[in-house]
N, C-alpha and C positions, 0 to 999 in steps of 0.2 A: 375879746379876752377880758376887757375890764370890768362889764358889765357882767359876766359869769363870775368872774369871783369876788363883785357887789355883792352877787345873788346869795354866794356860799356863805358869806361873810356875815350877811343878814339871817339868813336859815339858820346859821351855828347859832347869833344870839336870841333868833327868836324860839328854837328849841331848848337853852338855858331858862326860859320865862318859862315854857312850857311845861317842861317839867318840874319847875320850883313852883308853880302853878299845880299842878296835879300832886304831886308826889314830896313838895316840902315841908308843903304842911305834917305830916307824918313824923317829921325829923324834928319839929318845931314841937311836937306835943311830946317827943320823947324826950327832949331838954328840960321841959316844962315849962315852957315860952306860952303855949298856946292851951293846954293842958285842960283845963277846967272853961275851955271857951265851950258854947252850945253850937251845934252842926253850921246852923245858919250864919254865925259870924264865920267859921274857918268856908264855908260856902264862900261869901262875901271879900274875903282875904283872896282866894284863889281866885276870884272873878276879878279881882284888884291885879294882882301881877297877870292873868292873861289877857290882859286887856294890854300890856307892853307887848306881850307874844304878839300878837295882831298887828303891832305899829310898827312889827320889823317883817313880822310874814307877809300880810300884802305888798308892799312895797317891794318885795324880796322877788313873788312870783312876777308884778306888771313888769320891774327891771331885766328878769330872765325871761319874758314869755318872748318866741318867735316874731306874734302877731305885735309886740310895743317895740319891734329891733332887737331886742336879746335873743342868747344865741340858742332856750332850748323850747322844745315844745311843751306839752300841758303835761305828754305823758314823762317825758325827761325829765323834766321839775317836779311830778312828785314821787319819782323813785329815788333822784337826789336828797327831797325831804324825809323820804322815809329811812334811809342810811344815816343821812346826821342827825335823824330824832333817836334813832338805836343807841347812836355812837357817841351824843351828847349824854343819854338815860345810860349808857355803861359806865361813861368816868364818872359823871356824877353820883351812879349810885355806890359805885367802887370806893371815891374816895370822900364823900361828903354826907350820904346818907346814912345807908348802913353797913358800909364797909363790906359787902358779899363780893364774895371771891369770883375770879373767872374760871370756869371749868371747862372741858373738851367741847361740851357740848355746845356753849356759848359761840369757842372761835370757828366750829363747822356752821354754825348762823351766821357771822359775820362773811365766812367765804361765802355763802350762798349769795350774800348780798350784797358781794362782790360780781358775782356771778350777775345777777339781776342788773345791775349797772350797764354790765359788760353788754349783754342781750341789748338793753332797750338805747343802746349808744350805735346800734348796727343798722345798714339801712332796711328797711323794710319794704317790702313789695308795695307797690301802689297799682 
């Protein structure tokens, strides 16, 4: 149990990099922080913060994979990664980027992948 919510713990921050990595930049140039930077510098900025995304994702997956003693397999860990990369990019774009709202359509995606969770947590035929 420890090592699975290592794993969470690490995924949650390493999808905060990730998308401050991808998608802050954005936020940065509408401040005018970054503004008048050429492609290749904000390139260079976001290859800067993802290179933290990495120092918490691998360690994140060897912690939780089956094969190092943790408790899930390859395919378990990256449907968990792909739920807290959604759920991490909702709050943050909700409350830090650009403030977009949540719509119907939004929370029938989240169930789905609830759903997807649920599925790939069941045993499976061998």
């Amino acid at each position: 149990m420890k090592s699975a919510l290592l794993t969470v713990i690490l995924l949650v921050v390493s999808n905060t990099f990730m998308t401050m990595a991808w998608y802050g930049h954005l936020k940065m140039q509408s401040l005018g922080w970054i503004k008048n930077w050429p492609l290749f510098a904000v390139i260079l900025l976001s290859w800067g913060i993802a290179l933290l995304e990495y120092c918490f994702m691998v360690p994140a997956n060897r912690i939780g994979y089956t094969e190092n003693g943790g408790p899930f397999s390859m395919m378990q860990l990256k449907v968990i990664q792909e739920v807290i990369t959604l759920t991490v990019f909702t709050v943050i774009s909700v409350f830090f980027l650009s403030g977009e709202r949540l719509h119907w359509n939004h929370v029938a995606a989240f169930l789905c992948l609830v759903a997807a969770v649920f599925f790939v947590f069941l045993p499976g035929q061998k």
